[in-house]
DRENDO-1510 file (C-alpha; in Angstrom, 1 decimal, always signed):
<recs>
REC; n; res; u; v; w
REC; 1; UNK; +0.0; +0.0; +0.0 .
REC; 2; UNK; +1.2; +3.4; -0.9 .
REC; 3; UNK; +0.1; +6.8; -0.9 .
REC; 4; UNK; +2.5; +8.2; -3.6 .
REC; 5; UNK; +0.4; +10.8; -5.9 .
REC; 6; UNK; +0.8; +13.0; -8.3 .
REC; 7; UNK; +1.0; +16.4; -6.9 .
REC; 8; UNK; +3.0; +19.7; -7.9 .
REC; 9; UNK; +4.7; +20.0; -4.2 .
REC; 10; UNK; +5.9; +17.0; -4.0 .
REC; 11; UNK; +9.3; +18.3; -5.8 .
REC; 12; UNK; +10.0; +20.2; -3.5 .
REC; 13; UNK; +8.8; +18.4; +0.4 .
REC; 14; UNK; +9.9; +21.3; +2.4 .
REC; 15; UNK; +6.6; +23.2; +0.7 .
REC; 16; UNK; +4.5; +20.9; +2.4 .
REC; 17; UNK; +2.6; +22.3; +5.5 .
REC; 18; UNK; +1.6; +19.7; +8.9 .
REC; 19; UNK; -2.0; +19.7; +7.7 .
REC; 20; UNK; -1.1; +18.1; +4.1 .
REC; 21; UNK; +1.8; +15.6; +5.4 .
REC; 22; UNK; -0.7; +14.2; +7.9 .
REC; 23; UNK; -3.9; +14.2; +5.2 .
REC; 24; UNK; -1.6; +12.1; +3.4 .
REC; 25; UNK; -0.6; +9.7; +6.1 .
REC; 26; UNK; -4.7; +9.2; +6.7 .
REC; 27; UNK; -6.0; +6.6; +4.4 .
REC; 28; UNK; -2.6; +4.3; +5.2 .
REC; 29; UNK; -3.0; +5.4; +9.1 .
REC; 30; UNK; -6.5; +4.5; +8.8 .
REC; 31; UNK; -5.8; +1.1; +7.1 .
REC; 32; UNK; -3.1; +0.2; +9.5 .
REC; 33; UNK; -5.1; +1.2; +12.5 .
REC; 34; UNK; -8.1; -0.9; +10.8 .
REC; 35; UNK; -6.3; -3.9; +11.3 .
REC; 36; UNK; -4.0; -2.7; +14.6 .
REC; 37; UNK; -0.5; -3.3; +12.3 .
REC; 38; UNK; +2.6; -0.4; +13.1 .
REC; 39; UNK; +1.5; +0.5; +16.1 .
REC; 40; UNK; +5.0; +2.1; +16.8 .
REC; 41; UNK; +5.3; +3.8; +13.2 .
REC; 42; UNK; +1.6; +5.3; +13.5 .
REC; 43; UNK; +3.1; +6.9; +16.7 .
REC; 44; UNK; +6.8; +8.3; +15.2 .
REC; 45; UNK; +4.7; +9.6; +12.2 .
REC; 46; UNK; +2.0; +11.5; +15.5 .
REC; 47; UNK; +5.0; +12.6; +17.1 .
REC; 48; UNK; +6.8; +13.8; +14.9 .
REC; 49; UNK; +3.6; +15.8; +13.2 .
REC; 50; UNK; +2.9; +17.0; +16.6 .
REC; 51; UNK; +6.3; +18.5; +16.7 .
REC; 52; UNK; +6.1; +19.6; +13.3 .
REC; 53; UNK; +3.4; +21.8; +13.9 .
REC; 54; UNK; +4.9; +23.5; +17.0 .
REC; 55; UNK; +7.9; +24.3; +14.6 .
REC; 56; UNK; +5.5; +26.1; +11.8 .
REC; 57; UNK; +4.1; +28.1; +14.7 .
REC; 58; UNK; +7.6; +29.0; +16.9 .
REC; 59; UNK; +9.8; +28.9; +13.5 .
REC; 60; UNK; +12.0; +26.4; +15.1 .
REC; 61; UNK; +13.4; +22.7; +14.9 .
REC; 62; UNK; +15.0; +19.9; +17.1 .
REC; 63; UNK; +17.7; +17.4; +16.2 .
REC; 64; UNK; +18.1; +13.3; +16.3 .
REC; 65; UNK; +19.6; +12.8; +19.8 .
REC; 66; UNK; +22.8; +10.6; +19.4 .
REC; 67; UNK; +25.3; +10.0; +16.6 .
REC; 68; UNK; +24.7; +6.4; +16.3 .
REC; 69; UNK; +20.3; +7.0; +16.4 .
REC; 70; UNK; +21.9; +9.9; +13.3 .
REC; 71; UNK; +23.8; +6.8; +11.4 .
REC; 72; UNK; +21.0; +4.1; +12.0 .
REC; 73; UNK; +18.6; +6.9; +10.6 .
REC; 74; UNK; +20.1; +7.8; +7.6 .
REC; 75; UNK; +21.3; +4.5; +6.8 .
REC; 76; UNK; +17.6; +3.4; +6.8 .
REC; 77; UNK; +16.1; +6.4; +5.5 .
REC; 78; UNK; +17.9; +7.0; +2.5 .
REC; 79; UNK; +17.0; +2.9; +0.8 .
REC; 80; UNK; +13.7; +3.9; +2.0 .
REC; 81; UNK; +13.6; +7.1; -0.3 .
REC; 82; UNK; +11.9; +5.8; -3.4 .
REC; 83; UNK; +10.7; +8.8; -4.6 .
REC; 84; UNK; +13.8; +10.9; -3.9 .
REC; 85; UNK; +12.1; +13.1; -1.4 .
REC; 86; UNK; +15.6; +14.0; +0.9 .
REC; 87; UNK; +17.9; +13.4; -2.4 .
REC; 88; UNK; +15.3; +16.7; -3.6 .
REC; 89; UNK; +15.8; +18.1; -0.5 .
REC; 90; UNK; +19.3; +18.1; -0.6 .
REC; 91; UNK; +19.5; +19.8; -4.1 .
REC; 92; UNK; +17.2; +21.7; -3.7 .
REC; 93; UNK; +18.9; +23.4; -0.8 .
REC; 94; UNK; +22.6; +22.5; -1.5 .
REC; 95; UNK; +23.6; +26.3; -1.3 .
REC; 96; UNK; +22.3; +26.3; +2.4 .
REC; 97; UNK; +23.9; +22.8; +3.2 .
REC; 98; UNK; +27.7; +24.1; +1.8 .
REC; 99; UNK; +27.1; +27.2; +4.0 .
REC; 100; UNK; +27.1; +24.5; +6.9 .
REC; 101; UNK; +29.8; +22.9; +5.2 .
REC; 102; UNK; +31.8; +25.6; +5.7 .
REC; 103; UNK; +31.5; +26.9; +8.9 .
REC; 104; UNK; +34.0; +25.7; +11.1 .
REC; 105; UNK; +32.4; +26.3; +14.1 .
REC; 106; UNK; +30.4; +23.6; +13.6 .
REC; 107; UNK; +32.9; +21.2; +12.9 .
REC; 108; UNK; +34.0; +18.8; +15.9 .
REC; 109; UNK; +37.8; +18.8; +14.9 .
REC; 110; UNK; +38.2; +22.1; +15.5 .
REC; 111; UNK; +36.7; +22.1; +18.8 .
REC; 112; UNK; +39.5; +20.1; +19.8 .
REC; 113; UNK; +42.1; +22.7; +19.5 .
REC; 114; UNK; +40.4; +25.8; +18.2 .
REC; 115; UNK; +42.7; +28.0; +16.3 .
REC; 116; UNK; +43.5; +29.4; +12.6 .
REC; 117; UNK; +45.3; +26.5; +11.8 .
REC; 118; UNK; +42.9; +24.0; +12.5 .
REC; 119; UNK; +40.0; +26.2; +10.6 .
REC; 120; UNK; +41.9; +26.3; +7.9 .
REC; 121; UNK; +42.4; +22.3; +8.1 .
REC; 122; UNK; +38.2; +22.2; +8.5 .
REC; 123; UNK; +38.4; +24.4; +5.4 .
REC; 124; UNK; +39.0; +20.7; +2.8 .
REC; 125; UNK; +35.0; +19.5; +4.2 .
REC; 126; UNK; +33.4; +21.9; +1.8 .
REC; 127; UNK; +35.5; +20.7; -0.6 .
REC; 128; UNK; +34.7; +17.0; -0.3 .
REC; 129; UNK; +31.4; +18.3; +0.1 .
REC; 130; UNK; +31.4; +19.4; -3.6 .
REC; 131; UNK; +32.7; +16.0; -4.1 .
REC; 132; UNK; +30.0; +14.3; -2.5 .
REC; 133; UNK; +26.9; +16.1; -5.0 .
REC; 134; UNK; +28.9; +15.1; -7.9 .
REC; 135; UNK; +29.0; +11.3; -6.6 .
REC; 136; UNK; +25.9; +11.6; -5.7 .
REC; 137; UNK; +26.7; +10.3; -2.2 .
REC; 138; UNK; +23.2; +11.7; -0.6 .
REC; 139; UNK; +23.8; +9.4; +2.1 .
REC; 140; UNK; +27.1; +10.7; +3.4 .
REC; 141; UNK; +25.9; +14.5; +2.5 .
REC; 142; UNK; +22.9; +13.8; +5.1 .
REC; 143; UNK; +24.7; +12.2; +7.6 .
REC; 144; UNK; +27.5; +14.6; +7.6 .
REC; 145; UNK; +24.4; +17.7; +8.1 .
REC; 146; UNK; +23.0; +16.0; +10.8 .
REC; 147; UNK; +26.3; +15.4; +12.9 .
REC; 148; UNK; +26.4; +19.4; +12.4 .
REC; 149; UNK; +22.7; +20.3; +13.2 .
REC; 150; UNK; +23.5; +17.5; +16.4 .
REC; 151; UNK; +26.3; +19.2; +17.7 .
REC; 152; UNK; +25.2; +22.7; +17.7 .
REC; 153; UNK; +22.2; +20.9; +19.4 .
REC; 154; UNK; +23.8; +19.7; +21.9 .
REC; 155; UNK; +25.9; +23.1; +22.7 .
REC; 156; UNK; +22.1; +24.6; +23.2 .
REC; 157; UNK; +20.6; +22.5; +25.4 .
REC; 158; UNK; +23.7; +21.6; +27.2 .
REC; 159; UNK; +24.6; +25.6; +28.4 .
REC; 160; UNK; +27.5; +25.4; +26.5 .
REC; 161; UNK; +26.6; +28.4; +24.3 .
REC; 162; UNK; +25.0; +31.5; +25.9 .
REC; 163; UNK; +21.2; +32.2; +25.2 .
REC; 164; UNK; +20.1; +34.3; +22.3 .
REC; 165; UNK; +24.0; +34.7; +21.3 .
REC; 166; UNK; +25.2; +36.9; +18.7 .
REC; 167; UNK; +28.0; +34.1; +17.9 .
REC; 168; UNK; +25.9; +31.7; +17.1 .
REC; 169; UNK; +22.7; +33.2; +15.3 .
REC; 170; UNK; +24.0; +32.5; +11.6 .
REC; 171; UNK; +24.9; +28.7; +12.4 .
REC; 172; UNK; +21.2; +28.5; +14.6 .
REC; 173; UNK; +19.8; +30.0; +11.7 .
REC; 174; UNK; +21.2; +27.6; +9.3 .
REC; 175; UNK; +20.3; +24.5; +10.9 .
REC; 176; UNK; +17.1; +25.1; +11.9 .
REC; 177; UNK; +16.1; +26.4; +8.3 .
REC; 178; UNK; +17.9; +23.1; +7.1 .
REC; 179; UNK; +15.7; +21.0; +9.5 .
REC; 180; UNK; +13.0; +22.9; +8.4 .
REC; 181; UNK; +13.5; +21.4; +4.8 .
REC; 182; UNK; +14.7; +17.9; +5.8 .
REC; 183; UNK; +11.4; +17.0; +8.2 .
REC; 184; UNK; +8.6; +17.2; +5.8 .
REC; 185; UNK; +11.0; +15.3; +3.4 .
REC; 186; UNK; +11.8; +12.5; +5.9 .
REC; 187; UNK; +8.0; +12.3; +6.8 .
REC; 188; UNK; +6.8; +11.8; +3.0 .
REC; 189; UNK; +9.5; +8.8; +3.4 .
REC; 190; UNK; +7.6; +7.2; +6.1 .
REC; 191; UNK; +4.3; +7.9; +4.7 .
REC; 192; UNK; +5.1; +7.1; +1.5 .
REC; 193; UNK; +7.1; +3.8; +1.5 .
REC; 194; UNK; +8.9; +3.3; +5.3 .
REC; 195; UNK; +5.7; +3.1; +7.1 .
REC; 196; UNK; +6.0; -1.1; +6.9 .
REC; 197; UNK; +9.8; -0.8; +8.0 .
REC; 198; UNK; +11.0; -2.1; +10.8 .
REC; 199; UNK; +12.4; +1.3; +12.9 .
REC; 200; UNK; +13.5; -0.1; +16.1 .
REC; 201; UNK; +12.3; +0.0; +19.5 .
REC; 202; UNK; +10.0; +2.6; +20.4 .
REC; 203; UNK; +11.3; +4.8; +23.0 .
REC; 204; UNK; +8.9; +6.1; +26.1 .
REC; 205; UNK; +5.9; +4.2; +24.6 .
REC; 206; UNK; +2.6; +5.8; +25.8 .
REC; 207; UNK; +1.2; +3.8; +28.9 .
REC; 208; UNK; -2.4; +3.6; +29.9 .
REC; 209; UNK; -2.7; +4.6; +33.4 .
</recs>
């Protein structure tokens, strides 16, 4: 079962607003919940929508929690892109993803032993970057986005980055935009053709009282 369509946005998945994603989830939702199948993919996809829609109305976006949940994602998520939702995604917005390429800031290395030097030695990802959109190597261009967007996460929400910095607003800028872009195209995925996948345990599963 599929809900794959022909529709003008579906070029470009970051055009797609909460209320369409999730009123084309319904008929396979209502199917699957028909017959009680993916319990724990009917509840990612509610989640995930739920979260969604606080992002279109605070103009902000989250990241995956670890680097290995990051690697186990997009090593799943990319097979499961049939339609070529994130590879559009990725092209779409490839200006935006080199600018996160090339900020060093963002770049774990340097973090080690922050100087000129080692920016300048952070300097060769951007190039490899390039390298990666001629291969074609969508899967290594996501990955390597999402280790960025997860480590300026983690700087937030672990107090190691002052609130409402002016150091930081470009790179917080940049990856939220970026998440903004890669969501809807990870939830067409799921609705679309990963629904029936197998995504691991389901973490804090809702519990009747």
């Amino acid at each position: 079962m599929s809900n794959v369509g022909s529709s003008a946005s579906d070029a470009h998945p970051d055009a797609w607003t909460v209320h369409q994603l999730r009123g084309r989830w319904k008929p396979t939702k209502n199917h699957l919940s028909e017959t009680n199948d993916r319990p724990e993919i009917r509840i990612r996809i509610h989640r995930c929508c739920s979260w969604l829609q606080r992002v279109e109305a605070l103009d902000a976006a989250g990241a995956p929690n670890t680097d290995d949940a990051i690697d186990q994602f997009v090593d799943q998520i990319m097979p499961a892109d049939q339609s070529g939702h994130v590879r559009s995604a990725l092209d779409e917005h490839k200006k935006l993803a080199m600018a996160l390429f090339d900020n060093s800031y963002l770049n774990r290395y340097f973090w080690k032993d922050p100087s000129k030097q080692r920016a300048r030695k952070t300097e060769k990802v951007k190039f490899d970057a390039q390298a990666w959109y001629v291969q074609g190597d969508y899967t290594l261009i996501l990955s390597r986005l999402l280790e960025r967007i997860h480590f300026l996460r983690c700087q937030l929400v672990h107090g190691a980055s002052t609130h409402n910095s002016k150091l930081n607003r470009t790179a917080v800028q940049h990856c939220s935009t970026m998440l903004g872009h890669l969501l809807p195209a990870f939830l067409l995925v799921l609705i679309d053709h990963g629904y029936a996948e197998d995504w691991g345990a389901l973490c804090y599963p809702p519990l009747a009282d």
